[in-house]
mmCIF file of the N, C-alpha and C atoms, coordinates in Angstrom:
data_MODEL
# 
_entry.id   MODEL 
# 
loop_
_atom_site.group_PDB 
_atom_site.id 
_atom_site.type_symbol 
_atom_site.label_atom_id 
_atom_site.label_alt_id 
_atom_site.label_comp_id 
_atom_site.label_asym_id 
_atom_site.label_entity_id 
_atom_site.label_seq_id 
_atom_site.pdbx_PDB_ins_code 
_atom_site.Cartn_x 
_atom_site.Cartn_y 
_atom_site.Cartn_z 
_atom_site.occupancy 
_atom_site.B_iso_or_equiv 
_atom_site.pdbx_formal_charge 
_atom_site.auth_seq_id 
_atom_site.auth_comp_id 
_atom_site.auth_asym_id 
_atom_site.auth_atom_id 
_atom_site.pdbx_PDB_model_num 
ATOM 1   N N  . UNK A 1 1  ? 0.844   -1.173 0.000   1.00 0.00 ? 1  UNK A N  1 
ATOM 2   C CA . UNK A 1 1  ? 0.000   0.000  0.000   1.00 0.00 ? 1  UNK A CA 1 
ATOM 3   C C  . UNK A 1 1  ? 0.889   1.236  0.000   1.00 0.00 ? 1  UNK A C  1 
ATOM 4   N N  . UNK A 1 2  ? 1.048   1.897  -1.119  1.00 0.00 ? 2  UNK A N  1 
ATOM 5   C CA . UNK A 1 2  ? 1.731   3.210  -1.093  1.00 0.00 ? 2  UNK A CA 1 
ATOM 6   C C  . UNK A 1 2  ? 0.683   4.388  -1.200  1.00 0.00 ? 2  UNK A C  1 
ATOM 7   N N  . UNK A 1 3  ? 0.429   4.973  -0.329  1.00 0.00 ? 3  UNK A N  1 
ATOM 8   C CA . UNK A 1 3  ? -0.587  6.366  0.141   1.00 0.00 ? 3  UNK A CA 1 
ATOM 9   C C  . UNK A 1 3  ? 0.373   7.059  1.500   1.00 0.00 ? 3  UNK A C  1 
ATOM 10  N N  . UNK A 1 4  ? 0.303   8.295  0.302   1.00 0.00 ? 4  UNK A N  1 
ATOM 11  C CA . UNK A 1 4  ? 0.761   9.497  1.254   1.00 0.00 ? 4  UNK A CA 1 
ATOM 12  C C  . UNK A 1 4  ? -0.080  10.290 2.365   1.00 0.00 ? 4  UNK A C  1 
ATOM 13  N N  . UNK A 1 5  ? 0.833   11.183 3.295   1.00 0.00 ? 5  UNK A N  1 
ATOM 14  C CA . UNK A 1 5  ? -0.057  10.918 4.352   1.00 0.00 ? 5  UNK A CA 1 
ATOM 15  C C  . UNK A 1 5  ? -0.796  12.410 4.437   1.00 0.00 ? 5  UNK A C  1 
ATOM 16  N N  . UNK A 1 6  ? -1.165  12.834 3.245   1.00 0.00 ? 6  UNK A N  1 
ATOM 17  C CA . UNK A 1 6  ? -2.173  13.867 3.558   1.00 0.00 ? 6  UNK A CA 1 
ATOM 18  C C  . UNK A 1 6  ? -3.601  13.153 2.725   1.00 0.00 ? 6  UNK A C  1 
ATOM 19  N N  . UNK A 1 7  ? -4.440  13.565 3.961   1.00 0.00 ? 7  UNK A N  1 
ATOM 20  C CA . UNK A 1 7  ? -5.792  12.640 3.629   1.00 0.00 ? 7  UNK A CA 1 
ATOM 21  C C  . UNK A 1 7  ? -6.653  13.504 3.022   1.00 0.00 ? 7  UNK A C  1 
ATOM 22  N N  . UNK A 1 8  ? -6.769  14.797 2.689   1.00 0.00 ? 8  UNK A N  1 
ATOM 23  C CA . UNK A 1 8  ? -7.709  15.558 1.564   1.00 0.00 ? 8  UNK A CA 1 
ATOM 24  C C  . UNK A 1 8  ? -8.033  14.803 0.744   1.00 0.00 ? 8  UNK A C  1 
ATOM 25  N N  . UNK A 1 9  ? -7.318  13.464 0.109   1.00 0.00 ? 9  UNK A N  1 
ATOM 26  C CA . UNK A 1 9  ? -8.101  13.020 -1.024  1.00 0.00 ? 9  UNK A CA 1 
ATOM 27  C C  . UNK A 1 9  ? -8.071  11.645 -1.191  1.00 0.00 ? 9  UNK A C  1 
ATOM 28  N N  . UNK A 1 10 ? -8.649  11.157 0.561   1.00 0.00 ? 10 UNK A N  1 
ATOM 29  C CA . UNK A 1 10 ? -8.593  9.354  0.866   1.00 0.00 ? 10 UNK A CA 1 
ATOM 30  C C  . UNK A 1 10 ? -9.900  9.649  0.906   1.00 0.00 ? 10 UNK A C  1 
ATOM 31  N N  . UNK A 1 11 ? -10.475 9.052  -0.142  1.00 0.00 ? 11 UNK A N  1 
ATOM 32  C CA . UNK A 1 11 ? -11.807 8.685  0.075   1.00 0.00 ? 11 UNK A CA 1 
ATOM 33  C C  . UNK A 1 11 ? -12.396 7.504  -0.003  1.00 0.00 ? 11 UNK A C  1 
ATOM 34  N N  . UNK A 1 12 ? -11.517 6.930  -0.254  1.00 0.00 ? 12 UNK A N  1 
ATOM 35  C CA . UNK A 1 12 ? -11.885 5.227  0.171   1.00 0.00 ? 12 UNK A CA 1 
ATOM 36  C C  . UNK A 1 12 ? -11.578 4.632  1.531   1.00 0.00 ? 12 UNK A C  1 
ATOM 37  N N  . UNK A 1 13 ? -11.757 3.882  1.402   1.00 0.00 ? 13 UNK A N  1 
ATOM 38  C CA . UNK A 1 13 ? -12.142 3.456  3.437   1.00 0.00 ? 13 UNK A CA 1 
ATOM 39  C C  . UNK A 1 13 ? -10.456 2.713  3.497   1.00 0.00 ? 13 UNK A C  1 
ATOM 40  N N  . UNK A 1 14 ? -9.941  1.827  2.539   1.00 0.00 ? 14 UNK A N  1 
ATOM 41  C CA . UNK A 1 14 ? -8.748  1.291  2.611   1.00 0.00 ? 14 UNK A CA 1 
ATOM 42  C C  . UNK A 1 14 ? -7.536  2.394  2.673   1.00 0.00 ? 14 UNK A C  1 
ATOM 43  N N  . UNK A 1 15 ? -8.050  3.457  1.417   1.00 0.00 ? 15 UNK A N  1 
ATOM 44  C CA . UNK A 1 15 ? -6.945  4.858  1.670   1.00 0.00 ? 15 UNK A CA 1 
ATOM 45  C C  . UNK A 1 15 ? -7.071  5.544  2.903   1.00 0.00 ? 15 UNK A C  1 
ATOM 46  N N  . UNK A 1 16 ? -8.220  5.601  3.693   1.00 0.00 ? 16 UNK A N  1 
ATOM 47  C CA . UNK A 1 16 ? -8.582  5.907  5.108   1.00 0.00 ? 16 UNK A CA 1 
ATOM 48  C C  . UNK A 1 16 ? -7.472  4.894  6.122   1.00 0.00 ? 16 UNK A C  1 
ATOM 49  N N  . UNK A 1 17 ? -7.516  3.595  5.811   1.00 0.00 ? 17 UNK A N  1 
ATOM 50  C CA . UNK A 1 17 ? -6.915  2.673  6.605   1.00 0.00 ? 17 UNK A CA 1 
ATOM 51  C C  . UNK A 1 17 ? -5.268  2.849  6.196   1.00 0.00 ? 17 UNK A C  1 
ATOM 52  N N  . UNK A 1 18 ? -4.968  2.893  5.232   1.00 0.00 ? 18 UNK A N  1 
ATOM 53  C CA . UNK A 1 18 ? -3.301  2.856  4.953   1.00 0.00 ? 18 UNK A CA 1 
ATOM 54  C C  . UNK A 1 18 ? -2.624  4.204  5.115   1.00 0.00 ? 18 UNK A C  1 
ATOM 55  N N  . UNK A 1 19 ? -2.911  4.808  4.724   1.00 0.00 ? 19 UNK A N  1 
ATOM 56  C CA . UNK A 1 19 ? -3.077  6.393  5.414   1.00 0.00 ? 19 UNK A CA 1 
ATOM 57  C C  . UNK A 1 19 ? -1.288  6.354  6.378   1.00 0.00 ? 19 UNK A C  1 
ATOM 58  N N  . UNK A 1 20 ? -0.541  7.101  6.125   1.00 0.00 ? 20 UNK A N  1 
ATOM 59  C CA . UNK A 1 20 ? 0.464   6.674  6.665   1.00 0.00 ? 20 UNK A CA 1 
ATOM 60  C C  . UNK A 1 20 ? 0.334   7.646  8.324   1.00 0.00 ? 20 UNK A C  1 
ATOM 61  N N  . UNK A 1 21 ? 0.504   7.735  9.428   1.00 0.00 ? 21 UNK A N  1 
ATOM 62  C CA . UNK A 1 21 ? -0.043  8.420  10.629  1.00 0.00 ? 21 UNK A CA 1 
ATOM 63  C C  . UNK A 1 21 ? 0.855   9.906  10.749  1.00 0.00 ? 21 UNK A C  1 
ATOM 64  N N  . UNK A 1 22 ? 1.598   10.011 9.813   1.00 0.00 ? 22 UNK A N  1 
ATOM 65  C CA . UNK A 1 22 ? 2.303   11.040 9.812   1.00 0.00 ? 22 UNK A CA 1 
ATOM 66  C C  . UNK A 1 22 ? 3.569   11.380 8.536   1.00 0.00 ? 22 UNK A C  1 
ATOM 67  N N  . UNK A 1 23 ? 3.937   12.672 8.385   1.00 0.00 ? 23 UNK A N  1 
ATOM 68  C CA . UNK A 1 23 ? 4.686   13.392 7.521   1.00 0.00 ? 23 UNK A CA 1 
ATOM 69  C C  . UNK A 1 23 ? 6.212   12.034 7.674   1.00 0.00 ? 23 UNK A C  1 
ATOM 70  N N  . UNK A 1 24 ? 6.542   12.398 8.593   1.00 0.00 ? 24 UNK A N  1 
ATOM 71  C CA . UNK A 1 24 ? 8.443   11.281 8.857   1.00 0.00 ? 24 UNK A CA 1 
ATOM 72  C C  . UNK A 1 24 ? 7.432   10.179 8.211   1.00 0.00 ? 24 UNK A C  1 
ATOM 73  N N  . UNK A 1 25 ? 6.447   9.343  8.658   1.00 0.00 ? 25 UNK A N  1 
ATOM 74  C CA . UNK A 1 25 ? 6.480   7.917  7.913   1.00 0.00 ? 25 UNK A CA 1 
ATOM 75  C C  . UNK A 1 25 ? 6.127   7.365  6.816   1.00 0.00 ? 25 UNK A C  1 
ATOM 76  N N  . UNK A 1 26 ? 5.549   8.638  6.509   1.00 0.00 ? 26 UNK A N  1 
ATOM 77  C CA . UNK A 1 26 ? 5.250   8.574  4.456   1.00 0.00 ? 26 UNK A CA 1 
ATOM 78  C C  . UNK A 1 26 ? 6.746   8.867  3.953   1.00 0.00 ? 26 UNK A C  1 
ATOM 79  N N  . UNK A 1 27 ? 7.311   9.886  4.845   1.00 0.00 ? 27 UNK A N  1 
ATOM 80  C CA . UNK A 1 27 ? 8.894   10.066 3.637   1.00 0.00 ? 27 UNK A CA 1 
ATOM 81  C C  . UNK A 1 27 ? 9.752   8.862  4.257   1.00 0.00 ? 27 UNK A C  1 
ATOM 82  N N  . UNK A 1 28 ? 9.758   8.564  5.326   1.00 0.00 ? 28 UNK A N  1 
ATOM 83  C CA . UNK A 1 28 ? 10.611  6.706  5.466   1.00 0.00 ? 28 UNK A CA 1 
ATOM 84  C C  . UNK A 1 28 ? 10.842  5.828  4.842   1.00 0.00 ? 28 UNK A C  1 
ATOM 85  N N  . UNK A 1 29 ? 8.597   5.490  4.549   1.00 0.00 ? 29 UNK A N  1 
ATOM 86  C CA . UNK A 1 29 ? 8.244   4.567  3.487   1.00 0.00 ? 29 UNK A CA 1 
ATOM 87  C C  . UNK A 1 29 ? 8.676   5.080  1.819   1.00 0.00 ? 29 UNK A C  1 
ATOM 88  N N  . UNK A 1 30 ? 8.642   6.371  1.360   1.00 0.00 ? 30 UNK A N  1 
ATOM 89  C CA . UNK A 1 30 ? 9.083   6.672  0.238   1.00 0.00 ? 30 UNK A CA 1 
ATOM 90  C C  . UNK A 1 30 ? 10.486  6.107  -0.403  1.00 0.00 ? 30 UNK A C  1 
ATOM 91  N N  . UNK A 1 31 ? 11.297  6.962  1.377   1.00 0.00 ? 31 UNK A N  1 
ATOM 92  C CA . UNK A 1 31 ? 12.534  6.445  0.714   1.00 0.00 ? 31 UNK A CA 1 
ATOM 93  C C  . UNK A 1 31 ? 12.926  5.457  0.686   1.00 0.00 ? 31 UNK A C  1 
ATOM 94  N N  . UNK A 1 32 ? 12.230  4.472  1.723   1.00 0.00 ? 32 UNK A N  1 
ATOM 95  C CA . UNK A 1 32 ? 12.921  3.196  1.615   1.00 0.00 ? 32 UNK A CA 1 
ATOM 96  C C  . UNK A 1 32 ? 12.213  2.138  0.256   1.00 0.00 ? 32 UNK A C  1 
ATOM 97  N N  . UNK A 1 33 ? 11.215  2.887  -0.128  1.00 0.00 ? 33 UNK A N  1 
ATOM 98  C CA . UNK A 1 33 ? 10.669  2.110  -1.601  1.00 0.00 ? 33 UNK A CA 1 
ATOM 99  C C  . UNK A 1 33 ? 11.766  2.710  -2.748  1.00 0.00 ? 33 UNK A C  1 
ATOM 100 N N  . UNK A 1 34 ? 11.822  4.427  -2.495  1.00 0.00 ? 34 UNK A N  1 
ATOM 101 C CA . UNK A 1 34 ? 13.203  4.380  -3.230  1.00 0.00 ? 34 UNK A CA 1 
ATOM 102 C C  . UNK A 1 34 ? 14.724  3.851  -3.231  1.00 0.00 ? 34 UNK A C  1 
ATOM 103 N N  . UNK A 1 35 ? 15.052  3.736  -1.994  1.00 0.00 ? 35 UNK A N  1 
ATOM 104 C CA . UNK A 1 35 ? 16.222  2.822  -1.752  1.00 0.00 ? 35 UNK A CA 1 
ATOM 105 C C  . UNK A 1 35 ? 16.089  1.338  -2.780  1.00 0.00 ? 35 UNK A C  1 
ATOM 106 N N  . UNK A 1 36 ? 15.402  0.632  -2.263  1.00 0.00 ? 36 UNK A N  1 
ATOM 107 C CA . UNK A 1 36 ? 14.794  -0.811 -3.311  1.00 0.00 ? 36 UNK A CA 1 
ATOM 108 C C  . UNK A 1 36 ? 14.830  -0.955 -4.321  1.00 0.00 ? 36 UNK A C  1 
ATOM 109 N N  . UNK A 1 37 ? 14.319  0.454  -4.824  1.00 0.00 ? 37 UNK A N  1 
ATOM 110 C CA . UNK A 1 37 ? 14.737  0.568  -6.819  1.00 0.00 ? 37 UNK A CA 1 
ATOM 111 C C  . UNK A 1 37 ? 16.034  0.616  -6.756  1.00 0.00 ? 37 UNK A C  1 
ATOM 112 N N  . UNK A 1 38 ? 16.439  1.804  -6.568  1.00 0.00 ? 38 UNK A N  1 
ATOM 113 C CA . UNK A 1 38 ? 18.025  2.294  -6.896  1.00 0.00 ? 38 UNK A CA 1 
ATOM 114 C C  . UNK A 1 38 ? 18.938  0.708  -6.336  1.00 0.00 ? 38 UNK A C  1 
ATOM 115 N N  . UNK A 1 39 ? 18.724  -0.046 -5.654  1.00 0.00 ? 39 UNK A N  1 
ATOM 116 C CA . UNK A 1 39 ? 19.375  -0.594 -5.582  1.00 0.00 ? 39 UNK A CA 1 
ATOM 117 C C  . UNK A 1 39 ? 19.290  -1.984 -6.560  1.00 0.00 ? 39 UNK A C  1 
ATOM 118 N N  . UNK A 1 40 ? 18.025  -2.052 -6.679  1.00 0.00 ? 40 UNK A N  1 
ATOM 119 C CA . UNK A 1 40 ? 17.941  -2.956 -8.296  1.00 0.00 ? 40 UNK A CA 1 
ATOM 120 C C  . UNK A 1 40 ? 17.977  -2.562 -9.387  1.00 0.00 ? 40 UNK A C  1 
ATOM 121 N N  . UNK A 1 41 ? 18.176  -1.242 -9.507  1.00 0.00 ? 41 UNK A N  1 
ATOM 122 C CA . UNK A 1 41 ? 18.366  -0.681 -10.704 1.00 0.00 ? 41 UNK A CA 1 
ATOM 123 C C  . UNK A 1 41 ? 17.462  -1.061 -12.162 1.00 0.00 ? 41 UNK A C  1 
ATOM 124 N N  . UNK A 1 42 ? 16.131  -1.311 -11.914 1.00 0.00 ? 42 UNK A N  1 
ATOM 125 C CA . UNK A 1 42 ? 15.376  -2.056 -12.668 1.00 0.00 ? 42 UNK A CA 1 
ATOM 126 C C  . UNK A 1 42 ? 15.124  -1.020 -14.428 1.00 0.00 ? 42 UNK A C  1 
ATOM 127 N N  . UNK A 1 43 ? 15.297  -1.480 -15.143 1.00 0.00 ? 43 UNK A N  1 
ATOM 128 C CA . UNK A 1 43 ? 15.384  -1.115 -16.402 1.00 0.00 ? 43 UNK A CA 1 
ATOM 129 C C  . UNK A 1 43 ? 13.312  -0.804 -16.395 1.00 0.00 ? 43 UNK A C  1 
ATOM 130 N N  . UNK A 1 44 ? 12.716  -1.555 -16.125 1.00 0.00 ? 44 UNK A N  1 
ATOM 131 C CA . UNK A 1 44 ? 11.315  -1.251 -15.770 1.00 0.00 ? 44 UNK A CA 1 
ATOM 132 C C  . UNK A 1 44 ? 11.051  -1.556 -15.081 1.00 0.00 ? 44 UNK A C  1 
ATOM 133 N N  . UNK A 1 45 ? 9.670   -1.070 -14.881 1.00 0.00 ? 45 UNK A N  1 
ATOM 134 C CA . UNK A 1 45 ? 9.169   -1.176 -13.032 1.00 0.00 ? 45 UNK A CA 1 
ATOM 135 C C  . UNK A 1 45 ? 7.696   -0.857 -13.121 1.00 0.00 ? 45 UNK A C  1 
ATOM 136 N N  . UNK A 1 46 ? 7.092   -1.604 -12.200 1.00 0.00 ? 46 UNK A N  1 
ATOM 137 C CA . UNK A 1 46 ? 5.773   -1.489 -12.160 1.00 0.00 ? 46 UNK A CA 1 
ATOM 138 C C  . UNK A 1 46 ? 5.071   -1.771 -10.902 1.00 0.00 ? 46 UNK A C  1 
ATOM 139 N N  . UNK A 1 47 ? 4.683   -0.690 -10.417 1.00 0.00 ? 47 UNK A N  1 
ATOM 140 C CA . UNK A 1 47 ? 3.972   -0.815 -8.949  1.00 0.00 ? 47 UNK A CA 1 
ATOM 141 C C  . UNK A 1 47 ? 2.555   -0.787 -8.785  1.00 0.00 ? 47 UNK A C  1 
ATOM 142 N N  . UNK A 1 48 ? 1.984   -1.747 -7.748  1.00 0.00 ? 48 UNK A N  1 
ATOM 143 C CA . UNK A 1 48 ? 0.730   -1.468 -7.255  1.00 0.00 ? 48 UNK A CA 1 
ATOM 144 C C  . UNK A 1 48 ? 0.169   -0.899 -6.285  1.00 0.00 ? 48 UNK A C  1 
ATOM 145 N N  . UNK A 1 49 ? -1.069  -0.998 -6.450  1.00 0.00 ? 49 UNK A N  1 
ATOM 146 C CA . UNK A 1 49 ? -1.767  -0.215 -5.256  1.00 0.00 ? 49 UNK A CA 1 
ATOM 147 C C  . UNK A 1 49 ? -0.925  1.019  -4.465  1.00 0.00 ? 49 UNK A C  1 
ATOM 148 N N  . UNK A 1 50 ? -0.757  1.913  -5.233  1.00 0.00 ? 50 UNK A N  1 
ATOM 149 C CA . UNK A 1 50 ? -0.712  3.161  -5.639  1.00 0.00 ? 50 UNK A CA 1 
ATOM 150 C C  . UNK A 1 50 ? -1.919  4.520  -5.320  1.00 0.00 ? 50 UNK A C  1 
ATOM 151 N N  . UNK A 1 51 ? -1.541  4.795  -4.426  1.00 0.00 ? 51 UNK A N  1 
ATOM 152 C CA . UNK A 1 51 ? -2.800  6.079  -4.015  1.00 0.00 ? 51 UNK A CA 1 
ATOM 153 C C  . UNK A 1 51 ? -2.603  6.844  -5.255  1.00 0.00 ? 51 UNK A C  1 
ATOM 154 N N  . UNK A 1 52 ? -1.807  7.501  -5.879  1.00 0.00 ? 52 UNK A N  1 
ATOM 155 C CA . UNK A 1 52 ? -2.328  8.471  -7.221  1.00 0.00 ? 52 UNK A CA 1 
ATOM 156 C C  . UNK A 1 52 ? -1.043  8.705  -7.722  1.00 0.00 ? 52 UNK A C  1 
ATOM 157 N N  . UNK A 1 53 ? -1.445  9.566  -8.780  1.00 0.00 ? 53 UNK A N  1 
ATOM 158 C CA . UNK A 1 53 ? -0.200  10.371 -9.682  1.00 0.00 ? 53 UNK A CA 1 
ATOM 159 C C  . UNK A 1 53 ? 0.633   10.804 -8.891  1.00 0.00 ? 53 UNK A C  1 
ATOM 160 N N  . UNK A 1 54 ? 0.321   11.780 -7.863  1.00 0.00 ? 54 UNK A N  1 
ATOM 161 C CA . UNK A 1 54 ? 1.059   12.646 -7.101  1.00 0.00 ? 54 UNK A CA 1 
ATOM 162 C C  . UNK A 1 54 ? 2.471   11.849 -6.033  1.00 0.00 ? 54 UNK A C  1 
ATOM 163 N N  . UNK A 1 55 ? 2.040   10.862 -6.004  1.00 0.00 ? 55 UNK A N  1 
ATOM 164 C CA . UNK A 1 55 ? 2.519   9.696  -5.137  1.00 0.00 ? 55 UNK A CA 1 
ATOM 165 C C  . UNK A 1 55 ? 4.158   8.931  -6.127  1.00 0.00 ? 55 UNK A C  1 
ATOM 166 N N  . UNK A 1 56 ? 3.392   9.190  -7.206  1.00 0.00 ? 56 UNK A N  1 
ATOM 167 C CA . UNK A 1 56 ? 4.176   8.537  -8.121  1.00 0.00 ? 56 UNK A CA 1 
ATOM 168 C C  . UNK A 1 56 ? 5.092   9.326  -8.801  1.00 0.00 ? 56 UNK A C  1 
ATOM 169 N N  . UNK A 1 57 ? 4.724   10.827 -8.963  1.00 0.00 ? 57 UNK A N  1 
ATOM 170 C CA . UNK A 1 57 ? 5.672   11.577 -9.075  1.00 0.00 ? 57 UNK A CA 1 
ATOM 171 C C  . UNK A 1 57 ? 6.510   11.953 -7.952  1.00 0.00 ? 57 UNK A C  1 
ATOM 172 N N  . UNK A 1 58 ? 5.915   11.984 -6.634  1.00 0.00 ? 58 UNK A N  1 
ATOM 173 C CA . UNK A 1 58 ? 7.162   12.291 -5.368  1.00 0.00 ? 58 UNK A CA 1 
ATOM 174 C C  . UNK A 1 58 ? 7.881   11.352 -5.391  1.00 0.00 ? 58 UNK A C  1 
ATOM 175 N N  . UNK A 1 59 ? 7.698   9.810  -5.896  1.00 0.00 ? 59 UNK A N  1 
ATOM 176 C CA . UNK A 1 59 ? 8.803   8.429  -5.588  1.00 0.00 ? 59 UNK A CA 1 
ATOM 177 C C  . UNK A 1 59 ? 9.901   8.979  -6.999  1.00 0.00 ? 59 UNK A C  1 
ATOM 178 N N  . UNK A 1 60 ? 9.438   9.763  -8.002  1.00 0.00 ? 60 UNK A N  1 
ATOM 179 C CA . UNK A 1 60 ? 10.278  9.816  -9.311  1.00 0.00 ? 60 UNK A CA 1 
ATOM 180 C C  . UNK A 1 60 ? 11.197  10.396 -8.847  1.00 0.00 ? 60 UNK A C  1 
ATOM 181 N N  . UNK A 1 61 ? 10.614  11.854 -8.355  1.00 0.00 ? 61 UNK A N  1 
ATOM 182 C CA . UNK A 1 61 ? 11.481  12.843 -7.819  1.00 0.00 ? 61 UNK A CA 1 
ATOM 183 C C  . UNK A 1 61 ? 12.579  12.826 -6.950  1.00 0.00 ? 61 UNK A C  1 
ATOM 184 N N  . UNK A 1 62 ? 12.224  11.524 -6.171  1.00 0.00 ? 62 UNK A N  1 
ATOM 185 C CA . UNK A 1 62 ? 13.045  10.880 -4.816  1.00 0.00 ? 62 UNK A CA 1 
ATOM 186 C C  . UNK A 1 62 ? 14.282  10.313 -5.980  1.00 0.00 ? 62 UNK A C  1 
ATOM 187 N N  . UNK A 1 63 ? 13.543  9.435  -6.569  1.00 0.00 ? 63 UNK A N  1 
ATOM 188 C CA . UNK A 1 63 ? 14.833  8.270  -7.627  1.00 0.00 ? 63 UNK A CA 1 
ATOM 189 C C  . UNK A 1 63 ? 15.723  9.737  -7.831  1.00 0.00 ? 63 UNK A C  1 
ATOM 190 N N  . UNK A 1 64 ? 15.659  10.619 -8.496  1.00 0.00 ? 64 UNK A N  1 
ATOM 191 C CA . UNK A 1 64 ? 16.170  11.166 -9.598  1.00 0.00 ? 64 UNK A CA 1 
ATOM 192 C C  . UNK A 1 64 ? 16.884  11.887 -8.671  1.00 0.00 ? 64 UNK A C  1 
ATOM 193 N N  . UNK A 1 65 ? 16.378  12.881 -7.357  1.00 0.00 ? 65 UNK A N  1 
ATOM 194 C CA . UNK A 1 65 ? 17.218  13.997 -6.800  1.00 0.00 ? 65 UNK A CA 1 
ATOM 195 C C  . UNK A 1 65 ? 18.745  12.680 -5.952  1.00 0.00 ? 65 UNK A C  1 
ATOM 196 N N  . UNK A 1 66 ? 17.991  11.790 -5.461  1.00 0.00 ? 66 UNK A N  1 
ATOM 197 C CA . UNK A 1 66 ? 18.706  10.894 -4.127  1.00 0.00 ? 66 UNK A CA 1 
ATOM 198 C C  . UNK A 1 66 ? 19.924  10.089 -4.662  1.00 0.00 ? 66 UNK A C  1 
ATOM 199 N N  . UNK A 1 67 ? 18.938  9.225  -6.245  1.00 0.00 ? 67 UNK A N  1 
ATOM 200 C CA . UNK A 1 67 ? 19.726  8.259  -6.689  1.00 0.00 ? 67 UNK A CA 1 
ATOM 201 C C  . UNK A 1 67 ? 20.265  8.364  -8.172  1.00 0.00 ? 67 UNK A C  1 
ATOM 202 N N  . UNK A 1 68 ? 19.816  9.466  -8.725  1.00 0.00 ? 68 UNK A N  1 
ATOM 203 C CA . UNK A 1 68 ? 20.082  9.901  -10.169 1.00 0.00 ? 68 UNK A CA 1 
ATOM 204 C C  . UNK A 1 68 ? 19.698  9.016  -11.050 1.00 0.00 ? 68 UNK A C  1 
ATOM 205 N N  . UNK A 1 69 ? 18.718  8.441  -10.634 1.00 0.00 ? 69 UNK A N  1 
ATOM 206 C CA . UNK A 1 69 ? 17.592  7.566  -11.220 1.00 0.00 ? 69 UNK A CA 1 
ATOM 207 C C  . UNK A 1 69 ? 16.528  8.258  -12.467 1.00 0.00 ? 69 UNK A C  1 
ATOM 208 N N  . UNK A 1 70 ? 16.680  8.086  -13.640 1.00 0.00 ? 70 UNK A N  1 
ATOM 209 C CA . UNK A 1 70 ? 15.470  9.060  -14.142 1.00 0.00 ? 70 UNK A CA 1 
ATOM 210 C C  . UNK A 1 70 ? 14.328  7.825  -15.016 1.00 0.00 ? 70 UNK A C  1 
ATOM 211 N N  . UNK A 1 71 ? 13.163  7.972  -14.467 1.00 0.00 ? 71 UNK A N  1 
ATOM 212 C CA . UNK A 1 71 ? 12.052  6.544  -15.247 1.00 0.00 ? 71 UNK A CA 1 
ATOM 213 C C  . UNK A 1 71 ? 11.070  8.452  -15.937 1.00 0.00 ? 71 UNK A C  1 
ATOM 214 N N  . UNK A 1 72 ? 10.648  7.193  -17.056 1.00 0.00 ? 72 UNK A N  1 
ATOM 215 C CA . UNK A 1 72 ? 9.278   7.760  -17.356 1.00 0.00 ? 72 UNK A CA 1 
ATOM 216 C C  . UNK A 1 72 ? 7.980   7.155  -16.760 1.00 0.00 ? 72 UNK A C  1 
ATOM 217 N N  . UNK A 1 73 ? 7.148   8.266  -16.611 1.00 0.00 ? 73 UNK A N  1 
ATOM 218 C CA . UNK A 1 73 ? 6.150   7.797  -15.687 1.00 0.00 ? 73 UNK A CA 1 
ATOM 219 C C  . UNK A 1 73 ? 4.743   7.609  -16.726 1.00 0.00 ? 73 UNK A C  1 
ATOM 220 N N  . UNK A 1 74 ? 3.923   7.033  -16.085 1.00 0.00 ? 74 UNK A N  1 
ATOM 221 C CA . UNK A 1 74 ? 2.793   5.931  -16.619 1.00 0.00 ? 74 UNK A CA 1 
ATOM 222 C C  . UNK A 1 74 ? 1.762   5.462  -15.519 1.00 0.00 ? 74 UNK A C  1 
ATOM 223 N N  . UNK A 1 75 ? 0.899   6.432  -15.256 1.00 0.00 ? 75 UNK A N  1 
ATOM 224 C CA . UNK A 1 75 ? -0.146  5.640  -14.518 1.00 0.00 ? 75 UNK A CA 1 
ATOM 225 C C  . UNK A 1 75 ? -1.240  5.491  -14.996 1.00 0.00 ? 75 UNK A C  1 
ATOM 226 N N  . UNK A 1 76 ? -2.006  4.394  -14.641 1.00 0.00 ? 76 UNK A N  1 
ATOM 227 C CA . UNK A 1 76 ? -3.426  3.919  -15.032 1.00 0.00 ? 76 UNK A CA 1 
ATOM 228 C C  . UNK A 1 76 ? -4.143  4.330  -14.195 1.00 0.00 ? 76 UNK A C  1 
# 
């Protein structure tokens, strides 16, 4: 479950439940999902259960500033 932890736009009861309880443990969980890439260095990549775009552009932003990681992004 990757959902960031501002809830303005959990409107599902599971995004209610995963909901991270604070600012430090959404960027923990970020970085340590970014750590995981950069360290597999995956030529592609594909994640689930995904709270939104916004989510998916802060993990890009993480790869690229932290690990000089650059993906193109693609969400459904």
């Amino acid at each position: 479950w990757f959902f960031d932890d501002y809830e303005g736009d959990n409107f599902s009861n599971v995004a209610k439940e995963q909901n991270p309880p604070s600012r430090e443990e959404w960027l923990w969980k970020r970085d340590a999902v970014a750590n995981a890439i950069a360290t597999l260095h995956p030529t592609i990549l594909a994640l689930q259960e995904v709270e939104g775009r916004g989510v998916m552009l802060d993990l890009v932003k993480q790869l690229k500033e932290q690990h000089q990681l650059t993906y193109r992004l693609a969400f459904v």
